[in-house]
N, C-alpha and C positions, 0 to 999 in steps of 0.2 A: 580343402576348398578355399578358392584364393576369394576374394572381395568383388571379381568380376563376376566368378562362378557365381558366390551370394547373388548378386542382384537381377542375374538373367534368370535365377529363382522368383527372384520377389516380383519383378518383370513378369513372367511368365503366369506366374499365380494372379497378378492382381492388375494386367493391363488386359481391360476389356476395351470391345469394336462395337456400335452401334448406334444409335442417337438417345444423349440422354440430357437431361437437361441439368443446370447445375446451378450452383446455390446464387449465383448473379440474376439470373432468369435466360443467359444464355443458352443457347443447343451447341453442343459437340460430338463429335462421332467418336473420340475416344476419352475414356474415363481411366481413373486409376483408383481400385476398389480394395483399400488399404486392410479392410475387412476379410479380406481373401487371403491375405497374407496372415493375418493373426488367429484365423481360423485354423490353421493347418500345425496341427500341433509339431509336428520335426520340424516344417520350417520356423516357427516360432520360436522352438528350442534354440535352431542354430544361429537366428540371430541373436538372442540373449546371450548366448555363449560369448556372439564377439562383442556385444557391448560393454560385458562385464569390468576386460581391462580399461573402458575406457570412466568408468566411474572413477571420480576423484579421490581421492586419500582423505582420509576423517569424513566421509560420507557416512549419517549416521540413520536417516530413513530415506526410502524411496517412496517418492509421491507420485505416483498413477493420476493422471487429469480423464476424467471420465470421458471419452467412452472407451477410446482406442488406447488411453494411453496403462486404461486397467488390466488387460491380456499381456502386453510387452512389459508393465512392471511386477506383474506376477512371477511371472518367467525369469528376469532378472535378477528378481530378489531368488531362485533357487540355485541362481550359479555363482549370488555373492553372499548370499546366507544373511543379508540385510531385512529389516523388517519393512513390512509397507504400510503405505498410509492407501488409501485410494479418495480422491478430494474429487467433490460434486461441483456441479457448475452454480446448484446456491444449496444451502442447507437444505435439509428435506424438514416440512412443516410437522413431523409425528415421529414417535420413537424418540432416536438420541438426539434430532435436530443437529445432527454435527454436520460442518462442511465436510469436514476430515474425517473420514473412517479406516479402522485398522490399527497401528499403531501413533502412540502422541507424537507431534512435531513439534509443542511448545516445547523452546530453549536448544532445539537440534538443528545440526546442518541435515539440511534436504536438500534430496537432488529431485527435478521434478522430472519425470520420465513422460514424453510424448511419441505417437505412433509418426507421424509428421507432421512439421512447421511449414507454413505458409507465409504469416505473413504475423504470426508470432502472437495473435492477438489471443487467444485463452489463456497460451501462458503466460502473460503480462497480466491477464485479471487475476488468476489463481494463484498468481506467487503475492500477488496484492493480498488477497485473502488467507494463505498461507503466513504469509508476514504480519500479518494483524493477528492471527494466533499466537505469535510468537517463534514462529519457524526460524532459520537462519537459511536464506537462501538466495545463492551465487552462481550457480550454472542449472542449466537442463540440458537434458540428453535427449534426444531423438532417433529414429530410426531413419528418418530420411528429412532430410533437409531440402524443401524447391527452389531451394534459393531466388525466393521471391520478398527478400526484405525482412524476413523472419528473425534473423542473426541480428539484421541493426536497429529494429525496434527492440530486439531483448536490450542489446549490449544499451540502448539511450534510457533504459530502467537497472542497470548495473547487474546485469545475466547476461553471464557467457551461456553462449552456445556450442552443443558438442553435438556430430552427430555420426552416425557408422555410414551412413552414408547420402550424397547430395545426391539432385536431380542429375547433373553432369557425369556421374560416374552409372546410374540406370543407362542413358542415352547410350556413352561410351560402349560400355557391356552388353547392348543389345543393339548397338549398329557394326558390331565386328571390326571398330579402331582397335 
């Protein structure tokens, strides 16, 4: 399956039609339901499969950003045998009160794994939070990059961005260029 194949996948799974409204308070007649994609357990496989090469050398946990980005780093971590963390958006007030659950990330390189970037803003809190535990952490990975400014808000907090794939190569793959 080539990369164009993947995405008229992801495409196909996760581009809905209708009126919905969206987190600005705008209305649009088409959404993209990322949830639909990490639902479907073979599709989800096979993206994990290709993100694997793309994790860095001396990666030493993978940290899932809750919600979207706990299903893609579960997956991941089975095709690189990495352990995971999966990090909340604040601590939970009962139980372990960890931000971080799963495997420790004080003193480790983490990669922080997201379902897609927008505009970059969780993962710039969570690696914040992730960094105050003591994490070591220098890129995140994503499934789909919208290339809406996500990459240079990481990159102006010193996180590279990687992703399997941007908004430009869904377009491509599902306009028949």
């Amino acid at each position: 399956m080539t990369d164009s194949d993947l995405a008229r996948r992801i495409h196909a799974a996760a581009h809905l039609t209708g009126e919905f409204t969206l987190r600005s308070g705008r209305t649009a007649t088409e959404y993209f339901d990322k949830y639909r994609f990490e639902a479907d357990p073979v599709l989800l496989d096979e993206i994990a499969a290709r993100m694997a090469p793309l994790v860095p050398d001396g990666t030493e946990v993978l940290a899932g950003l809750e919600m979207g980005g706990i299903p893609v780093v579960t997956a991941l971590g089975r095709h690189t045998g990495l352990p995971c963390a999966f990090v909340r958006k604040e601590a939970k007030a009962y139980g372990t009160c960890r931000l971080a659950e799963g495997s420790d990330v004080t003193g480790r390189r983490v990669l922080v794994v997201e379902d897609v970037v927008t505009s970059g803003g969780q993962i710039v809190l969570s690696t914040a939070d992730l960094r105050a535990l003591g994490a070591v952490v220098t890129e995140a990975l994503c499934v789909i990059d919208r290339e809406q400014g996500g990459a240079e808000a990481l990159a102006a907090q010193d996180i590279h961005l990687l992703s399997l794939l941007t908004a430009e190569d869904l377009r491509t793959a599902t306009s028949g260029r």
